[in-house]
C-alpha positions in Angstrom: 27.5 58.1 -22.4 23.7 58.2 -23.1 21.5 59.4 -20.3 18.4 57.9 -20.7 15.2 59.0 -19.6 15.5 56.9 -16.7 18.6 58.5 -15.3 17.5 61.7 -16.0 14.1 61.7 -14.0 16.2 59.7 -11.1 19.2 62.6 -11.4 16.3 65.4 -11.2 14.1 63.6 -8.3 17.5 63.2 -6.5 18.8 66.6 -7.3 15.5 68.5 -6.0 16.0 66.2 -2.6 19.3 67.2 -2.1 18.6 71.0 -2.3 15.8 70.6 0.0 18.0 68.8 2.2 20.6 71.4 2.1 18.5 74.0 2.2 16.6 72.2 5.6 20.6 71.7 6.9 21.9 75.2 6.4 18.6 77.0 7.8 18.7 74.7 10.9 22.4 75.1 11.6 21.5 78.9 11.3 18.7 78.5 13.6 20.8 76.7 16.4 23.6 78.7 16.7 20.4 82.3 16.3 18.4 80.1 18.7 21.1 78.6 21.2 22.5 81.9 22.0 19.2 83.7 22.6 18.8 80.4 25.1 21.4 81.1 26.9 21.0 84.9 26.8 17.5 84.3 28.3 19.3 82.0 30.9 21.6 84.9 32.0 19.0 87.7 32.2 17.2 85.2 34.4 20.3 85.1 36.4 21.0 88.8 36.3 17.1 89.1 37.8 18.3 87.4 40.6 21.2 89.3 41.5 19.3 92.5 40.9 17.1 91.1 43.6 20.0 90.2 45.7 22.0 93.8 45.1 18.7 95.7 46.2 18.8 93.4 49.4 21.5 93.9 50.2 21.2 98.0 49.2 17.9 98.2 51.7 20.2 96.4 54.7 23.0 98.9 54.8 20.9 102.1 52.5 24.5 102.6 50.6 26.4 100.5 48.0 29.2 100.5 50.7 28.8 97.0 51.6 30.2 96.2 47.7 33.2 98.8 48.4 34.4 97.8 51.5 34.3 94.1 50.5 34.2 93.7 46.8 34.4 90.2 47.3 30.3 90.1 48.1 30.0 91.2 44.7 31.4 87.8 43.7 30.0 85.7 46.1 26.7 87.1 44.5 27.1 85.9 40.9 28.4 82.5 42.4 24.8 82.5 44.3 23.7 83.5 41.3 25.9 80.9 38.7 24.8 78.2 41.5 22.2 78.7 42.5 22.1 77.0 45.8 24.3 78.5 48.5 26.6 75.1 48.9 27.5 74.7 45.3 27.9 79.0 45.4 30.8 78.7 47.9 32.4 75.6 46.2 32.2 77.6 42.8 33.6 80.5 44.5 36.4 78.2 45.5 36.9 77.2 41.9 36.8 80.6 40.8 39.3 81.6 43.8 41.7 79.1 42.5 42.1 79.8 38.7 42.9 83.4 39.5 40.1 85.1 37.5 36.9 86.4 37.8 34.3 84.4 38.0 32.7 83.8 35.0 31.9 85.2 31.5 28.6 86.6 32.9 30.4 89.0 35.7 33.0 90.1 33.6 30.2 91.7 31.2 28.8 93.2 33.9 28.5 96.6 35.3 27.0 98.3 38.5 25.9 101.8 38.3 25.1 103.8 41.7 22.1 106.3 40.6 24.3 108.8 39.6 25.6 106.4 36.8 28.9 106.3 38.9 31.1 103.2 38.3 30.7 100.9 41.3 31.8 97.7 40.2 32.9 96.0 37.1 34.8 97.3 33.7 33.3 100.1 32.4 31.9 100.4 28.4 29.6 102.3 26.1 26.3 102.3 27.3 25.5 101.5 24.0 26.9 98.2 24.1 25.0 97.2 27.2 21.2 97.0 28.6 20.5 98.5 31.7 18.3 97.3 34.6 17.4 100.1 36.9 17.4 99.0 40.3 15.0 100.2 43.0 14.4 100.4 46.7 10.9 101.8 48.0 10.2 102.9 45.0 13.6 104.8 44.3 15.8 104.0 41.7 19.5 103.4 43.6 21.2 102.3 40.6 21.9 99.8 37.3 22.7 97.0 36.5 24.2 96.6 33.1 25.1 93.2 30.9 26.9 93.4 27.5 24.3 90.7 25.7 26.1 88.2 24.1 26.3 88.3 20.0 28.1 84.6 20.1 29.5 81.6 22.4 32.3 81.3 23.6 31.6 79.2 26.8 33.7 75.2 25.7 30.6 73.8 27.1 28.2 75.8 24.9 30.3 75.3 22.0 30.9 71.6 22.5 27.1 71.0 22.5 26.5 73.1 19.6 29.0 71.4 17.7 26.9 67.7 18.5 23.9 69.2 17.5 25.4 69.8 14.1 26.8 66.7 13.5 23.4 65.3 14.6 21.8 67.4 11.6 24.4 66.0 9.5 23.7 62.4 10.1 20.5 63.2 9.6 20.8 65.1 6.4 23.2 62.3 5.2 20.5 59.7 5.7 17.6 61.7 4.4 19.6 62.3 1.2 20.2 58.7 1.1 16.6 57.7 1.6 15.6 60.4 -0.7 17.9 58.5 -3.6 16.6 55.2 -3.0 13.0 56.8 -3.8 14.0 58.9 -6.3 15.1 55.3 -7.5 12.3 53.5 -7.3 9.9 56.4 -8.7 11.7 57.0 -11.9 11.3 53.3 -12.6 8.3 53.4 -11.6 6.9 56.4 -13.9 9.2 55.5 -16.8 8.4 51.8 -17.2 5.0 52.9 -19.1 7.1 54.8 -21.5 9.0 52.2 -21.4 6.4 49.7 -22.9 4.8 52.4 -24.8 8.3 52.8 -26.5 8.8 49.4 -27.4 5.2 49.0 -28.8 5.7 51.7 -30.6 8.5 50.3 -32.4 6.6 47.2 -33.0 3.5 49.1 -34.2 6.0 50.9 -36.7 7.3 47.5 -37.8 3.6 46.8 -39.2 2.7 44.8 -36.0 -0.7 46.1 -35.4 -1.7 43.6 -33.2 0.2 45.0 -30.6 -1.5 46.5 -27.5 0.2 48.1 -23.9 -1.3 47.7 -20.8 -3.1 50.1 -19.0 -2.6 50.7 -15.1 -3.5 53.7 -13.9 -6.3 56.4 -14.9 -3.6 59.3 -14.6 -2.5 60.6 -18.3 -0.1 57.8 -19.2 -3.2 55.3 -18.8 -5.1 57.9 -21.3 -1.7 57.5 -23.3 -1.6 53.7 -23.1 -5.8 53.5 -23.9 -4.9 56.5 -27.3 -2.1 53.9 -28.0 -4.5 50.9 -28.1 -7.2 52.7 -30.0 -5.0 53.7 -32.7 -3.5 50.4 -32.9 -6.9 49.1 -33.1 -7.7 51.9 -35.9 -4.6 50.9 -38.2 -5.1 47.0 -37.8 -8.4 47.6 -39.0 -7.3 49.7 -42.0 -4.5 47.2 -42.7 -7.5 44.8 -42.6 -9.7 46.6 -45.3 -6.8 47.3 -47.6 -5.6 43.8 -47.9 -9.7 42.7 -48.5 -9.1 46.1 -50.9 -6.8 44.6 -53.1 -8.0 40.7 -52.8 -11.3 42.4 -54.0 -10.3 44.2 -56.9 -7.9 41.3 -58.0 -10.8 39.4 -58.1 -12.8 41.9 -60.2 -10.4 42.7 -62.1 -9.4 38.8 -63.1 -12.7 37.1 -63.9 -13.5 40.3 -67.0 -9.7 39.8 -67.8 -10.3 35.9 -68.1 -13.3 36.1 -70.4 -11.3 38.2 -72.2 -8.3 36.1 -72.7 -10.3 33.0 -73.4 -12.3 34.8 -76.5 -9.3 35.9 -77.7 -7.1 32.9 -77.7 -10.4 31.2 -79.0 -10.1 33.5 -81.8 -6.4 33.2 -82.7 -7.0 29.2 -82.2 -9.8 29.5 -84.9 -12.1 28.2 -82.8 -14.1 31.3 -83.5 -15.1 33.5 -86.1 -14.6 37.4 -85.6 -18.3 37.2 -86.1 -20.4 40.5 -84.8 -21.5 38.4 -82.0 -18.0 37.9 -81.1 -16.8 41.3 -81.4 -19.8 42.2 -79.7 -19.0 40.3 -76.5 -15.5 41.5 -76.6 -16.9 45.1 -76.4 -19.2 44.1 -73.3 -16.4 42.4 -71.7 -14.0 46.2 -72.2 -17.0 47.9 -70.8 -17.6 46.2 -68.3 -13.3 46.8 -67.0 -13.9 50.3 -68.3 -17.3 50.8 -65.6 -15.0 49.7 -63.1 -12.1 51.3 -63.3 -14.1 54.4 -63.8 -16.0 53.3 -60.5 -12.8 52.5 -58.5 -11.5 56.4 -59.7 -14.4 57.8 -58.8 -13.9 56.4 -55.4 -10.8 56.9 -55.0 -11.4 60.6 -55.6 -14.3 60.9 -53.1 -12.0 58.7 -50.3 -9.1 62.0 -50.8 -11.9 64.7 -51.1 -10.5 65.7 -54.3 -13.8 65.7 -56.1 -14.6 68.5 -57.8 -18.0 70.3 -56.4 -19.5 73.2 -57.9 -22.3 74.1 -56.0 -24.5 76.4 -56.7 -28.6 76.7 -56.1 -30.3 74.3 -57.9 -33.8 72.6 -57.8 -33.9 69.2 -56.3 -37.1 68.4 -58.1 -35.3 69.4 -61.9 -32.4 66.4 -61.0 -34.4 63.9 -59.8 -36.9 63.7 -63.1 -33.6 64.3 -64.9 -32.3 60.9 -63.2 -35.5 59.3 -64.4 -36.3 60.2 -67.5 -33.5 57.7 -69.7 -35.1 55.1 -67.3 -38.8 54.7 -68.2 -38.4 52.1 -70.7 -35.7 49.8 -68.6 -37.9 49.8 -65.5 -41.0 49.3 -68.0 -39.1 46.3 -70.1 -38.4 44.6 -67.0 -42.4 44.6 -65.6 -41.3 47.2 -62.9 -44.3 49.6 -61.9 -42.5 52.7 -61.3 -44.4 55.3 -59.1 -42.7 58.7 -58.4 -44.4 61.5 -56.4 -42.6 65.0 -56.7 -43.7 68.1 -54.8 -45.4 70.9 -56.8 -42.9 73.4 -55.7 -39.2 73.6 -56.2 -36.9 72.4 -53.6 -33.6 74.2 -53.6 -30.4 73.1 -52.1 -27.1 74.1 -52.4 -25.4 71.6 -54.3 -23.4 70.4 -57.6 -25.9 69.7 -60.2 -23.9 66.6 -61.8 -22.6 64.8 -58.8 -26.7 64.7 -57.6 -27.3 63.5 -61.4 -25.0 60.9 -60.7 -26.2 59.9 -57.4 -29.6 59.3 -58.0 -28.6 57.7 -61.5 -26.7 54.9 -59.6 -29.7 54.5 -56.8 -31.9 53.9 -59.1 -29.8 51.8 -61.2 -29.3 49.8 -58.4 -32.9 49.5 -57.4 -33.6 48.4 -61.6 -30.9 45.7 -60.8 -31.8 44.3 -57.3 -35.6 44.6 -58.1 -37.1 41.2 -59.7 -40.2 41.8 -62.4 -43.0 42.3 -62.2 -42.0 44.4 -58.9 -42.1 48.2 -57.3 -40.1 50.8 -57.0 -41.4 53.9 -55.4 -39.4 57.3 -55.6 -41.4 60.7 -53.2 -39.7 63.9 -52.7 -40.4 65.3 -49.3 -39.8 69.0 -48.0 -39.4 69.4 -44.4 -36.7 70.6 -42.2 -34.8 68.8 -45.0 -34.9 68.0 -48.4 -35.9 64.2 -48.3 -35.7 61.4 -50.9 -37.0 57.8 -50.5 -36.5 55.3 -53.0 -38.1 52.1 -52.2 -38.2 48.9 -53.9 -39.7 45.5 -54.1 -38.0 41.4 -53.4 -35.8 40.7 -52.8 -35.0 42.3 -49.8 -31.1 42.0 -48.1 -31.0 40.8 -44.7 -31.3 43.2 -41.6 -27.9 42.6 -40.5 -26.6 43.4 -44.0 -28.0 46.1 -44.2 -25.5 48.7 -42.6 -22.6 46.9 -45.1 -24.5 47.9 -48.5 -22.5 51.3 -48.3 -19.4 49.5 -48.2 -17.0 49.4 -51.1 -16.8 46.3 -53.2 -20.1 45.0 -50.9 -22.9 42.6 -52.9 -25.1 40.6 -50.9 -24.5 37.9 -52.7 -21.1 37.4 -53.5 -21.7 34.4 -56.5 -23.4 37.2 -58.2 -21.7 37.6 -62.0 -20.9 41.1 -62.7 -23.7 41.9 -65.1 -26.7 41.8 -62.5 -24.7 42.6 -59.6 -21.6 45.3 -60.6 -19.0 46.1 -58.8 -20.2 46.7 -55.3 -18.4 50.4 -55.7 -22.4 52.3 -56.9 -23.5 53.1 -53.4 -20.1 53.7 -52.0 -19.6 56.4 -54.5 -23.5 57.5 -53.2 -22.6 57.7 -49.9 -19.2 59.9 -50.6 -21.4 62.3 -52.8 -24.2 62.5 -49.9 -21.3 63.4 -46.9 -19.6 65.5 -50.0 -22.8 67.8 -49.6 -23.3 68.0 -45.6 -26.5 65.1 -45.9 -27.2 62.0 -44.7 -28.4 58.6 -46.4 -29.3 55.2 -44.9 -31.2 51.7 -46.1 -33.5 50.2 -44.1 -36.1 47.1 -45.0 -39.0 48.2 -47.6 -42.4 47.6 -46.7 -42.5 46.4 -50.3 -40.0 43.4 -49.0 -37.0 45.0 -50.6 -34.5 47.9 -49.3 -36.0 51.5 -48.6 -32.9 54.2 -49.4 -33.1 57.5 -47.6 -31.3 60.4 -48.7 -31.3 63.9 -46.6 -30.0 67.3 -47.9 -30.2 70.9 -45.8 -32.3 73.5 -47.5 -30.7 76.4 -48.9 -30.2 78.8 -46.2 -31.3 76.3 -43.8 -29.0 75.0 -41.1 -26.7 72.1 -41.4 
């Protein structure tokens, strides 16, 4: 048999009631039968005060213990005043007494009086140690002692019989605690494991690729910080199930309308309906480029996504990369009635960094900003020193909607989607940027330019200046 969780928390919360309970039981059945007898010892010494009282009474009327000698019977007739307390129900005791033949009562036959000599005057002598003294005292004088053997148990059928209710009391009511304490222990382990319950069971449903799933969250203790982790991380993987299948749909469509063009000029040329004429070959090549750019783009990506992108940084000056970026594009932003304005800093600005992987980053900004830039247009590049090294790149129409902004860092993201792959790419350019910039501990964001087109900032920490 398979204990579940269930059973196990109700077996545990019933187990630690049921040693309580026991534990409770067996110190309170100790306690009555410590407690009961030091009751009824208290009871007797009160009792054996009062005869001490009525011994030196009788002592001061006769000043000798012969009174008790000549008629020992006075000795009993005081314990029965004593036992009864009232001087009727003393003689009718003493009758009682008379009849059964014995002396009367457990309390005189543990008792003892001493004349002031420690002379036995009346009752069964024993150790001294076994018994307590009372001196007793006349005037000031001590005339003798009174001894009683204390009592270590009962023995008295009275005594005994209400002891033994008492106990059966305490086991009722252990028995019914216990009982209660199951029916709780019950209802709290269902309580506490239903959570884990549903957490279990979404779980599994979460593993079976249901990410829509979500528990729900009913307390603020730590399974509701459970339940709200579990909901989060569903949230997180439905998401990321989201962007893969968009992913692939994206890349099957860039990947299918270059493959299409390709097919069609190639059947067009086994069909004879064209020449292997330059021009042909020519677009062929554009077409194998153009796959070639992407699928360098997607590995480039890819490799940046798994930080397995080789950096080797070392100091270099931020000032030397960016004219290196710009230099092979003079003519293109020139051909396309582009002003181009760049304002460097007289002074190098050095940043720990890897050389080639800045090369390429501000290569494919300022690709893009060729592309997305219509002639005759702007594009500003300044190179800013501060607490950071700062680059802005700023460009003219058309500009990309405010909301779109934060998207243009996204992979496989155009603006306009109906854009053919020769003015617009791949959409992969800036998410390569962005995976080079967090690559080297900076920052980069876009922004609307004054010019009317996107304004690209780019942060990078000095060397030897805080991160």
């Amino acid at each position: 048999m398979t204990f579940r969780i269930h059973h196990r928390l109700f077996l545990t919360l019933l187990a630690a009631s049921g040693v309580v309970v026991l534990c409770m039981f067996f110190i309170m059945q100790w306690s009555m039968n410590r407690g009961f007898v030091r009751y009824v010892n208290t009871v007797e010494e009160e009792r054996i005060e009062r005869l001490a009282a009525g011994l030196e009474q009788g002592w001061a009327e006769t000043r000798s213990w012969a009174f008790l000698k000549e008629d020992p019977s006075a000795w009993v007739r005081l314990f029965a005043m004593v036992q009864g307390g009232d001087p009727e129900e003393a003689r009718i005791a003493m009758e009682r007494w008379q009849e059964r033949g014995r002396p009367p009562g457990a309390l005189l036959r543990r008792s003892v009086l001493l004349d002031a000599d420690r002379n036995v005057i009346l009752g069964q002598s024993r150790r001294e140690e076994e018994m307590i003294f009372r001196p007793l005292t006349v005037d000031g004088r001590v005339i003798g002692f009174l001894g009683q053997v204390s009592r270590q148990d009962l023995s008295n059928i009275h005594e005994l019989r209400f002891v033994q209710q008492q106990k059966l009391t305490m086991t009722l009511v252990a028995a019914v605690v216990l009982l209660v304490s199951g029916v709780l222990s019950l209802a709290l382990a269902h309580r506490l494991v239903r959570p884990l319950k549903e957490m279990a069971s979404a779980t599994h449903r979460l593993a079976a690729g249901e990410y829509a799933v979500r528990v729900p969250i009913s307390s603020s203790d730590e399974l509701g910080q459970l339940a709200r982790d579990f909901n989060e991380l569903a949230l997180t993987l439905e998401k990321n199930e989201k962007a893969r299948r968009g992913w692939v749909a994206d890349i099957s469509h860039e990947l299918r309308t270059p493959l299409s063009v390709l097919r069609g000029e190639i059947e067009a040329l086994q069909d004879g309906l064209r020449r292997p004429t330059p021009d042909a070959l020519r677009s062929l090549h554009t077409e194998v480029m153009q796959l070639t750019r992407l699928v360098e783009d997607l590995y480039q990506l890819s490799l940046s996504d798994l930080g397995a992108l080789t950096y080797r940084k070392a100091p270099v000056d931020l000032v030397e990369i960016v004219e290196q970026a710009v230099d092979p594009l003079w003519d293109d932003f020139a051909r396309k009635e582009i002003h181009f304005q760049m304002r460097l800093p007289d002074e190098a600005v050095v940043v720990f960094a890897d050389a080639e992987r800045l090369h390429q980053l501000f290569a494919n900004l300022l690709e893009n900003a060729l592309k997305y830039t219509d002639g005759p247009g702007t594009v500003k590049l300044s190179l800013e020193k501060g607490a950071w090294a700062t680059v802005h790149i700023l460009d003219s129409a058309p500009g990309v909607p405010e909301e779109e902004m934060g998207k243009l860092f996204d992979r496989l993201y155009r603006v306009e989607n109906s854009r053919n792959r020769a003015t617009g790419g791949a959409g992969l350019g800036l998410a390569i940027c962005r995976n080079i910039v967090e690559g080297h501990a900076g920052a980069i964001e876009a922004r609307p330019s004054p010019q009317g087109g996107v304004w690209i900032t780019v942060k990078f920490p000095l060397m030897g200046g805080s991160v």
